[in-house]
C-alpha positions as CSV (number, residue, x, y, z in Angstrom):
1,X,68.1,136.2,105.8
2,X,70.0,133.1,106.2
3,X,67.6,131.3,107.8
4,X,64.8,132.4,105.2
5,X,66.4,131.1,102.6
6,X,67.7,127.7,104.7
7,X,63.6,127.2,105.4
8,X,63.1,127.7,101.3
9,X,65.5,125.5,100.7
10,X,64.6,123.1,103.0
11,X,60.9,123.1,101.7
12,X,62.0,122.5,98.0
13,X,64.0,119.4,99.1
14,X,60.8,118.0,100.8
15,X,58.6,118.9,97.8
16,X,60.6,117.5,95.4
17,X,61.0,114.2,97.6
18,X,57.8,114.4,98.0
19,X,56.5,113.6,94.4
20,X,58.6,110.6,92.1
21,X,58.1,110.3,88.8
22,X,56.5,106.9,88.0
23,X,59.6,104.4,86.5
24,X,59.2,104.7,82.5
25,X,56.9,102.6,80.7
26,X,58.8,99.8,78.5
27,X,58.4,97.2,76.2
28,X,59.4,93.4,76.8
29,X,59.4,91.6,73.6
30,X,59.3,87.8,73.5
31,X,61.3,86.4,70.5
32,X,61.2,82.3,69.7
33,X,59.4,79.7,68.4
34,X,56.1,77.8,69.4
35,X,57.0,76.7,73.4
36,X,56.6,80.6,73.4
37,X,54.2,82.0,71.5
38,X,50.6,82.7,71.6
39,X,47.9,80.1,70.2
40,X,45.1,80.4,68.1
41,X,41.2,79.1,69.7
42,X,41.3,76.1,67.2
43,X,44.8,74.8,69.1
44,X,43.5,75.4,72.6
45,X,44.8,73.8,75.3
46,X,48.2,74.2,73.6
47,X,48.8,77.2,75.8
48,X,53.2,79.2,75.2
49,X,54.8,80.5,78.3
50,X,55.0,84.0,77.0
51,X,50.7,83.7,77.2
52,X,50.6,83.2,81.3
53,X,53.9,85.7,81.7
54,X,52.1,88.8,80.4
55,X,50.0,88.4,83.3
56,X,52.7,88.9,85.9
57,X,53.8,92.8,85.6
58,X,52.0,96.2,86.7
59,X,51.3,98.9,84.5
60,X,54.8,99.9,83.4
61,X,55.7,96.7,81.1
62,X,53.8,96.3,78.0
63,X,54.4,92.4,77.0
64,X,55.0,92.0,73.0
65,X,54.8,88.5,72.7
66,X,56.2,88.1,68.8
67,X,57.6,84.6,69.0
68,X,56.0,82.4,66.2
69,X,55.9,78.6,65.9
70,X,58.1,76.9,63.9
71,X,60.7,79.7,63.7
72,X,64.2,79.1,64.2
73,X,66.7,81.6,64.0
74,X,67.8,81.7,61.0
75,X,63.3,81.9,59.6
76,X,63.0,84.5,62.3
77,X,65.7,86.7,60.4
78,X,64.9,86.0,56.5
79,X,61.0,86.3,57.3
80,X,61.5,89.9,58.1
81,X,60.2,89.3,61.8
82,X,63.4,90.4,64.0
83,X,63.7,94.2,62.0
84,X,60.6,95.9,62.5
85,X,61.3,94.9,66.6
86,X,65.2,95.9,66.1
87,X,63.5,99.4,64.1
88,X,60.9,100.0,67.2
89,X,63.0,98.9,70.2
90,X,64.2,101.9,72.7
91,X,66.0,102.6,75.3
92,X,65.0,100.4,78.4
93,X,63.2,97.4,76.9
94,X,63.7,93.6,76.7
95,X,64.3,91.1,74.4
96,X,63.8,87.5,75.5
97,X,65.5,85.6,72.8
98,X,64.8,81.2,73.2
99,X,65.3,79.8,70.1
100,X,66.8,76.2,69.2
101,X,64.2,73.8,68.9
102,X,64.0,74.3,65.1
103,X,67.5,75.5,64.6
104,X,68.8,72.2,65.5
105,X,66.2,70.4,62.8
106,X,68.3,69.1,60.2
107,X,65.3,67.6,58.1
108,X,63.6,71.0,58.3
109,X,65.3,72.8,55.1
110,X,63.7,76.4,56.0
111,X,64.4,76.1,60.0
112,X,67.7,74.7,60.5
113,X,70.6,76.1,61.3
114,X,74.3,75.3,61.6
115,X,75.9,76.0,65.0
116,X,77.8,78.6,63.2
117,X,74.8,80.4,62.2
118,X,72.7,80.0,65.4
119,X,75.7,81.8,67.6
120,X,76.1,84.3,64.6
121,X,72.5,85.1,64.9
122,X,72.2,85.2,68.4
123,X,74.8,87.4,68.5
124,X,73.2,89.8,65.7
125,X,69.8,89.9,68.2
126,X,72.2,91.2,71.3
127,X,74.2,93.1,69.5
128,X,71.7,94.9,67.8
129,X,69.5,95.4,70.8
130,X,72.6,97.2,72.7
131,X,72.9,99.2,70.2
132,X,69.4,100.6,70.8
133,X,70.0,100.5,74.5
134,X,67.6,98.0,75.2
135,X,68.4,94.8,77.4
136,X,68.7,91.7,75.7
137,X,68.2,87.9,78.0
138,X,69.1,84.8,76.1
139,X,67.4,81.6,77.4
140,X,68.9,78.6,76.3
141,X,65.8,76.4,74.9
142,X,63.0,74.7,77.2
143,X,63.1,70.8,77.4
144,X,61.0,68.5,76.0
145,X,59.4,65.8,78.2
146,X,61.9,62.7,77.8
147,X,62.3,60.5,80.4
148,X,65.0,57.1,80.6
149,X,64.0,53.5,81.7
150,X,64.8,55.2,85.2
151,X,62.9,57.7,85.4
152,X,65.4,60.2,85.1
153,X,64.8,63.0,82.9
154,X,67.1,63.7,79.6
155,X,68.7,66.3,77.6
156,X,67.2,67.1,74.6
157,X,68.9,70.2,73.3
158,X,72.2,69.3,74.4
159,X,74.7,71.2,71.4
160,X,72.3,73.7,70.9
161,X,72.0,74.6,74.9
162,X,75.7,74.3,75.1
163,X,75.9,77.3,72.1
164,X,73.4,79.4,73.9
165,X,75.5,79.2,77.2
166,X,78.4,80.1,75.0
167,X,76.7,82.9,73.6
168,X,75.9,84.4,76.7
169,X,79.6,84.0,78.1
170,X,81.0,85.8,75.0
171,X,78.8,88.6,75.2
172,X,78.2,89.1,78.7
173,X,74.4,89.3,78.6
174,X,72.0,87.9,81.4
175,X,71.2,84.1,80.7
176,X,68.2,82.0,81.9
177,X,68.9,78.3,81.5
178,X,65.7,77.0,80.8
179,X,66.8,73.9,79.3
180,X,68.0,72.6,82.9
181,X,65.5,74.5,85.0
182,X,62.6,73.1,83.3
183,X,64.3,69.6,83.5
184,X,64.5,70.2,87.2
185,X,60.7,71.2,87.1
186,X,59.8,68.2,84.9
187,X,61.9,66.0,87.6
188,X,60.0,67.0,90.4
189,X,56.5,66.0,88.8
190,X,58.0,62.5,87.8
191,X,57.7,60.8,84.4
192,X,53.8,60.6,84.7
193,X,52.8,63.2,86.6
194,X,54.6,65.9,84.3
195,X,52.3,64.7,81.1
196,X,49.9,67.3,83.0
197,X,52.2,70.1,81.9
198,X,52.1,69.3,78.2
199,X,49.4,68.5,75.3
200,X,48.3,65.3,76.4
201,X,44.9,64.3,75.4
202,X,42.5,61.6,75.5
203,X,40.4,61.3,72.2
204,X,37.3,62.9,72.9
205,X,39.0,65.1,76.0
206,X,38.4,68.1,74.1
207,X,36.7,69.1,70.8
208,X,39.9,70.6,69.4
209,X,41.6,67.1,69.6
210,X,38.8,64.6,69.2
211,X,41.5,61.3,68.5
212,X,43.2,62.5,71.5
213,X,46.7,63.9,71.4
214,X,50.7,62.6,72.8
215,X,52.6,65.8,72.7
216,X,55.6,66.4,75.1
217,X,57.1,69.6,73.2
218,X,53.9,72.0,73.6
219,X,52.8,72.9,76.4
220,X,48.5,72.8,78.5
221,X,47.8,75.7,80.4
222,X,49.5,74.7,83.6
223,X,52.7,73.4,82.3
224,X,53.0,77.5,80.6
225,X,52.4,79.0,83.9
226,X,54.5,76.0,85.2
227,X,57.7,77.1,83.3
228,X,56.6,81.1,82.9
229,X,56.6,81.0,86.8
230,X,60.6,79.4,86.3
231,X,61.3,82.5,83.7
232,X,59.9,84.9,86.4
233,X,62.2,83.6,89.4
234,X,65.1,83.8,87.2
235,X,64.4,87.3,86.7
236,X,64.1,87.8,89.9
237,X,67.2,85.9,90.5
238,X,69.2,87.7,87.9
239,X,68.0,91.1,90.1
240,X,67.1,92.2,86.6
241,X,65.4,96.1,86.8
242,X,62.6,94.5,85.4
243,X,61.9,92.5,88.8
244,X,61.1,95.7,90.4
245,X,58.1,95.8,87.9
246,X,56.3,92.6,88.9
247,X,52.7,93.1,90.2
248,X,52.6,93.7,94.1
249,X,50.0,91.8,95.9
250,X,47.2,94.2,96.8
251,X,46.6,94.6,100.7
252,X,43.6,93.2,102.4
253,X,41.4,95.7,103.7
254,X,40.3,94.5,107.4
């Protein structure tokens, strides 16, 4: 009798290991400004990171890319676009939070944002998103492309970088520092060669820019994949559970 019911229970311990329940299907939601979010046809090559990085999970991660351009903390709040994601988020997702590039716009009424505020806000976004069990990731904001007489590259967001680190510290929650990884990026290509990662047009280039176009804030096609490539190693880095979601490679049949 004993060794019946040893051979039952050894066959329910190989059934059971035998069939695992596919990991739970969650949310990652993008939250920032215009380096993020997705452009219209008429704006086209301007191209945000969060575009490319939807392209870079399997099944289980839906990508809600809801960052907006021109939004700065402080706009995200009062224009009613962090609740309904705070309402819907559950347990297991992500919120990407990069904001700064209009926070720190003092001539923009309606976008900036004290110091004071921008932690206070960035707290509210963790805060609020541990409180739904979901996993928040504060990214300090990407560089623009500013090079010296040198050819070294520069800070551009140095207070409001500095505030995001310090956010991060306080709180304890997983930080990408985009600000000096995409500098590092930008270094590598060199002062001309990294105009290829941005909006930079000749006129007549492309019908949506026919005078041409200088931008080094927005990003072409190749400098998003460019820096949502940086995103996705820092994930990977961070040994965030959302790394074990990327897309495996798919054998090649002989």
């Amino acid at each position: 009798m004993k060794n019946i019911i040893k051979i039952f229970a050894f066959l329910f311990l190989l059934t059971a290991t035998s069939f695992t329940l596919p990991p739970k299907k969650i949310t990652v939601y993008l939250i920032g400004d215009s380096t993020i979010a997705d452009k219209t046809p008429q704006t086209f090559p301007e191209t945000g990171w969060g575009t490319p990085f939807k392209t870079f999970f399997d099944s289980t991660v839906v990508i809600e890319n809801r960052a907006k351009n021109g939004r700065s903390t402080k706009s995200f709040i009062v224009e009613n676009l962090w609740q309904p994601i705070a309402d819907a988020l559950q347990e297991g997702d992500y919120v990407f939070i990069q904001f700064g590039h209009n926070d720190e716009a003092k001539e923009k009424v309606g976008r900036y944002t004290t110091p004071e505020e921008y932690k206070k806000n960035l707290h509210r976004f963790i805060s609020e998103a541990r409180g739904k069990k979901a996993n928040p990731v504060l990214l300090t904001p990407v560089t623009r492309r500013k090079f010296d007489k040198d050819g070294k590259i520069m800070e551009t967001h140095v207070e409001y970088s500095k505030l995001a680190r310090e956010v991060a510290k306080e709180t304890g929650v997983p930080l990408i520092d985009l600000d000096e990884k995409s500098r590092q990026l930008l270094q590598q290509f060199g002062e001309e060669t990294s105009k290829l990662l941005f909006l930079q047009l000749q006129p007549g280039e492309h019908p949506n820019y026919p005078d041409g176009k200088e931008d080094n804030t927005h990003f072409s096609e190749l400098g998003a994949r460019k820096i949502a490539q940086v995103v996705l190693s820092e994930i990977v880095a961070l040994r965030l559970e959302l790394s074990d979601r990327i897309v495996k490679p798919k054998k090649k049949t002989p």
